[in-house]
TORFI-659104 format. One line per field, with one value per residue (C-alpha): residue number from 1; chain; x, y, z. Coordinates in steps of 0.1 Angstrom, whole numbers, plus 5000, padded with zeros to 4 digits. Layout:
! residues N
i [NUM,...]
ch [A,...]
u [X,...]
v [Y,...]
w [Z,...]
//
This chain:
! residues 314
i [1,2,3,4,5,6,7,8,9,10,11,12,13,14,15,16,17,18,19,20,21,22,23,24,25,26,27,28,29,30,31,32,33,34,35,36,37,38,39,40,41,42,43,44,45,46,47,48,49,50,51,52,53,54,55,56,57,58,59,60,61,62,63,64,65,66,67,68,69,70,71,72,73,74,75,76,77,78,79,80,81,82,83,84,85,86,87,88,89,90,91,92,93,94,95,96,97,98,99,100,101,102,103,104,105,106,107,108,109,110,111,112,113,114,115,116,117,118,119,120,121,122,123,124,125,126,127,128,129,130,131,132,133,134,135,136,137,138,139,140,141,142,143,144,145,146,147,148,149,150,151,152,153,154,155,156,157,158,159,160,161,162,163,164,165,166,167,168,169,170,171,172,173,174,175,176,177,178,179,180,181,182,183,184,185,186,187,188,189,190,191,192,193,194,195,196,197,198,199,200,201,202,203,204,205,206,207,208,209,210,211,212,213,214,215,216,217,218,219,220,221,222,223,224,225,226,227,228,229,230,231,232,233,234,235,236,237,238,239,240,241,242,243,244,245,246,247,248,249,250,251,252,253,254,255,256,257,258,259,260,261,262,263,264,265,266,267,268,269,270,271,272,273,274,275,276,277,278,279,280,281,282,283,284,285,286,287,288,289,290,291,292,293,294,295,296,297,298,299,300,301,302,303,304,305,306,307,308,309,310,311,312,313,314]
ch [A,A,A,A,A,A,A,A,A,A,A,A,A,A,A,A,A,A,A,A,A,A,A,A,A,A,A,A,A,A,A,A,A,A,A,A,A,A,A,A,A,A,A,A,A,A,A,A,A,A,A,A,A,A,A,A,A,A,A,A,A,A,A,A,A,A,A,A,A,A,A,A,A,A,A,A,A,A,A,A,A,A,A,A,A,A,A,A,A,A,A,A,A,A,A,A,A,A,A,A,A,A,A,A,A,A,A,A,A,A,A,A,A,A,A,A,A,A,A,A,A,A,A,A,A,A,A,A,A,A,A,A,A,A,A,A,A,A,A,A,A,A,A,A,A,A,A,A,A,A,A,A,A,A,A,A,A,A,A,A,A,A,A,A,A,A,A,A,A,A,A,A,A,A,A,A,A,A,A,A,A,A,A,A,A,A,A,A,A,A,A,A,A,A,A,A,A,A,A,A,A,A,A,A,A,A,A,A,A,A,A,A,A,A,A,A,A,A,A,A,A,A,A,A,A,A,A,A,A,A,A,A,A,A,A,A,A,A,A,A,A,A,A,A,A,A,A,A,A,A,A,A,A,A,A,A,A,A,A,A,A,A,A,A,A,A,A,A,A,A,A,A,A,A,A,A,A,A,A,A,A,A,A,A,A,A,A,A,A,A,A,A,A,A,A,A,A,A,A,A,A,A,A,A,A,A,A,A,A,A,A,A,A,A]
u [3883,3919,3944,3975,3982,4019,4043,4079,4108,4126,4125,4152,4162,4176,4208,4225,4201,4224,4228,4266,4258,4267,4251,4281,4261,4251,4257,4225,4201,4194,4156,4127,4097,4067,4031,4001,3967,3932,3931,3925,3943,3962,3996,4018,4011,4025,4051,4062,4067,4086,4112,4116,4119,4141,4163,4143,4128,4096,4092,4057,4038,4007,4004,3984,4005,4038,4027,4026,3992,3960,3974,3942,3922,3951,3952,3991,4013,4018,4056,4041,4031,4063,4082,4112,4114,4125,4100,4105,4084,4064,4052,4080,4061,4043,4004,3996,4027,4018,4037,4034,4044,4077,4081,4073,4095,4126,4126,4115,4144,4167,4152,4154,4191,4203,4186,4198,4233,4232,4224,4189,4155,4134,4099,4079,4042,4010,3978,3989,3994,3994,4028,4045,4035,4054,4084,4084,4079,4091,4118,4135,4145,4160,4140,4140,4172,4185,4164,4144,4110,4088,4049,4027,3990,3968,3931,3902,3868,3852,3822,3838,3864,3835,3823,3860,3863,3828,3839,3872,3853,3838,3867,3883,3852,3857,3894,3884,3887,3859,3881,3914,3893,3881,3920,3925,3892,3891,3858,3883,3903,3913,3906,3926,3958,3976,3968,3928,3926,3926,3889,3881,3885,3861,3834,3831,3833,3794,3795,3820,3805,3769,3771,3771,3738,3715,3700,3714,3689,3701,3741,3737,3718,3743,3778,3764,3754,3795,3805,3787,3800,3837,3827,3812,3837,3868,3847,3851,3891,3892,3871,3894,3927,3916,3910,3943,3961,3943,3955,3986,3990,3964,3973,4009,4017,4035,4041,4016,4010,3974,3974,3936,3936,3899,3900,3918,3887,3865,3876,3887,3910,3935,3914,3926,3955,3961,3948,3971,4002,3990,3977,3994,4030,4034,4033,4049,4078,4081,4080,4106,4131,4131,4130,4161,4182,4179,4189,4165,4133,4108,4127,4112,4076,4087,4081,4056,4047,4048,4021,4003,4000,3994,3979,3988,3954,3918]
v [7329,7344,7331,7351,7322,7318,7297,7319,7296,7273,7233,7216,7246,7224,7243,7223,7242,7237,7198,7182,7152,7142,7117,7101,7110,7149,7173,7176,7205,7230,7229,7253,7248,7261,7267,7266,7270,7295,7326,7322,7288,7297,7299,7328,7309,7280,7296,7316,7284,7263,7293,7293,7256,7250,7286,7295,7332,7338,7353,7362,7349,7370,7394,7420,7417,7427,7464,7486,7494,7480,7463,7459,7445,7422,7406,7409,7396,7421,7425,7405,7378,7374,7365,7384,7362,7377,7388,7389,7408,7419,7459,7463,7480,7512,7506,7519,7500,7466,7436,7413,7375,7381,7409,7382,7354,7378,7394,7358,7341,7367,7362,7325,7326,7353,7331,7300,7316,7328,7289,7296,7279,7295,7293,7304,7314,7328,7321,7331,7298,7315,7332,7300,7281,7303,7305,7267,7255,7287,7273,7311,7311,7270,7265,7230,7229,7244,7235,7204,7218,7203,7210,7218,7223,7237,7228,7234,7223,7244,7252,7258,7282,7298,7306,7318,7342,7358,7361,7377,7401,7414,7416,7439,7463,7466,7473,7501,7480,7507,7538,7521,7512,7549,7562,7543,7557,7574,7580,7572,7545,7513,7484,7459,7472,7478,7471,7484,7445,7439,7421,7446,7480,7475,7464,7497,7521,7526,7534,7561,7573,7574,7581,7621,7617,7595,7594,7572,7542,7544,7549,7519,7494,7504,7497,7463,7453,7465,7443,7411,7415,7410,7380,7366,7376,7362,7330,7331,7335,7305,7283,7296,7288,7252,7245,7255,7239,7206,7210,7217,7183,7163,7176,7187,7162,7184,7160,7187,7171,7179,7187,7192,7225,7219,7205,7242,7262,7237,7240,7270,7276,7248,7224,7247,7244,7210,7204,7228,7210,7177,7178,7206,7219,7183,7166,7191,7194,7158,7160,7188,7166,7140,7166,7181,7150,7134,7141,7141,7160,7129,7109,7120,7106,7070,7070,7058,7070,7104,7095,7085,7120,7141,7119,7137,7129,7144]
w [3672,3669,3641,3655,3678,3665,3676,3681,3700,3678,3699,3674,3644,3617,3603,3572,3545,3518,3513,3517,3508,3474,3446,3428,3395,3406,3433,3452,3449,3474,3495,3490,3511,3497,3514,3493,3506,3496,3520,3550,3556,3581,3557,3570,3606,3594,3576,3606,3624,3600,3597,3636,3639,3603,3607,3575,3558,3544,3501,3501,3474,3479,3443,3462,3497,3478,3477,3501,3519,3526,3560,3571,3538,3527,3562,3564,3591,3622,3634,3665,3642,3624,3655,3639,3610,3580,3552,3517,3490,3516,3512,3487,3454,3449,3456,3421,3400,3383,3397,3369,3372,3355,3380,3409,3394,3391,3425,3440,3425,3441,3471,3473,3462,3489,3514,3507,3499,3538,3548,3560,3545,3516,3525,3495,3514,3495,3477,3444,3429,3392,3409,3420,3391,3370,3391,3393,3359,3333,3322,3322,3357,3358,3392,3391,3382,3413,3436,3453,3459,3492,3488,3516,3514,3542,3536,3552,3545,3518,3542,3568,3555,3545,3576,3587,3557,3561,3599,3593,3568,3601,3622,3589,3596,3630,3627,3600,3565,3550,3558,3543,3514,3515,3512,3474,3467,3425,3409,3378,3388,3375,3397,3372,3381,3415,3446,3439,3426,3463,3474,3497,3473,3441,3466,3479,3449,3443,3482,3484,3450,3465,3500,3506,3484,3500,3537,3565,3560,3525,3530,3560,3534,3505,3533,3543,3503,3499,3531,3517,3485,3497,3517,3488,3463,3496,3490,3454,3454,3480,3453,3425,3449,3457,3418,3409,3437,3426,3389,3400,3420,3396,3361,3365,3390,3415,3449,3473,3509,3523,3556,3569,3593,3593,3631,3637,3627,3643,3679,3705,3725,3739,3715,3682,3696,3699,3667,3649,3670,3659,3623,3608,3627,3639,3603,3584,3607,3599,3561,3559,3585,3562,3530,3544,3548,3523,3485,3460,3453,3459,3490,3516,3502,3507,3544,3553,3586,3570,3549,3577,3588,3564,3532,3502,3486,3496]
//
């Protein structure tokens, strides 16, 4: 199954980003969309979408896809998958440099502010929830108090994201994942710093250390033990992503609509299709029609036929 099927020509873009209408006690906030999901989800789809129906741009929220490299390994958006929309903190630091959340947090809020200054959507897109939970909620950089924040959430069965991620692991091989690993490749490097924390690099280090040495039954039974262990460790991150996002909306109480991509997965072809149209792009394009006319950060959750498509509980 592909996952590039992106959706490029805007139906109805939605232009009046920055609110005009005014509370007579306070002057209304300006809208940041943000798209939560574990990898694999289906997120910089979705987020490529909303932008080209809602006149929006995309901050990456990925803490391994800010740097530059590992296209293949990090899975990150092709021009042809971007459908022109504009990317932000995508590719932008030095593979070896340490992007802290600070770092993220500074450059994001920059990011958020140009776009909305230019009249254009924020869409805040990654699996680093640690990332936007510090953007959000550190007091430092007054995020609430500038902006109304709608939450999307792609899930997709546990099981069968499984299944997806161990799948996509494959496709990586075949379109060279071992030798781009091969390229970051130090007997003495630090895999806790840089883009070598990318699943996909540490996997491989006993391998490249290992392989000149040892004969081809060996080296071929040493790759594949390296292969599993980033579709095991892809599952892991998934499994870590989910329990965060479900803090974040049970213990912190962040307002996170659900929307179940499972149905996406599930089917091929016209019927993946349809099923994206219907139960994620559909729904979504609902909430953030109501999220952008109307002031206040909760409004939009009071209608009810909204909540009848995408249920914001599991």
């Amino acid at each position: 199954m592909t996952m590039s099927m992106f959706i490029c020509k805007p139906t109805h873009p939605f232009l009046p980003i920055r609110n005009s209408i005014h509370s007579s006690r306070s002057p209304c906030k300006d809208k940041v969309v943000l798209v939560l999901g574990a990898t694999g989800t289906g997120k910089s789809r979705l987020s490529v979408n909303l932008a080209t129906q809602f006149n929006g741009e995309v901050v990456n929220a990925d803490k391994i896809q800010v740097h530059e490299g590992l296209d293949v390994i990090t899975n990150r958006i092709t021009d042809e998958e971007s459908c022109g929309v504009p990317h932000h903190l995508l590719g932008v630091v030095h593979p070896q440099a340490d992007f802290t959340s600070n770092d993220f947090c500074n450059t994001a809020s920059s990011a958020v502010a140009s776009i909305v200054e230019r009249r254009r959507l924020p869409i805040v897109a990654g699996g680093s929830n640690s990332y936007i939970e510090a953007l959000i909620d550190n007091e430092t950089y007054g995020f609430r108090q500038k902006y109304d924040c709608c939450y999307l959430w792609l899930d997709v069965s546990m099981p069968i994201l499984h299944q997806i991620l161990s799948e996509r692991v494959d496709q990586m091989v075949e379109k060279g994942m071992v030798e781009e690993a091969r390229q970051y490749f130090n007997p003495n490097a630090d895999y806790s710093k840089g883009i070598r924390r990318a699943i996909g690099v540490p996997e491989f280090d006993y391998y490249f250390r290992v392989e000149s040495f040892v004969d081809k039954e060996t080296r071929e039974r040493l790759l594949q033990k390296a292969i599993y262990k980033v579709k095991i460790n892809s599952c892991r991150l998934a499994c870590r992503q989910l329990e965060k996002i479900l803090r974040l909306r049970n213990d912190k109480g962040w307002n996170i609509y659900r929307l179940d991509a499972t149905d996406v997965f599930q089917n091929n072809g016209k019927e993946s299709k349809k099923a994206w149209k219907e139960q994620v792009l559909g729904p979504s394009m609902t909430i953030i029609r109501q999220f952008l006319t109307n002031s206040g950060p909760d409004i939009y959750k009071k209608s009810e036929n909204i909540k009848a498509m995408a249920t914001s509980s599991r």
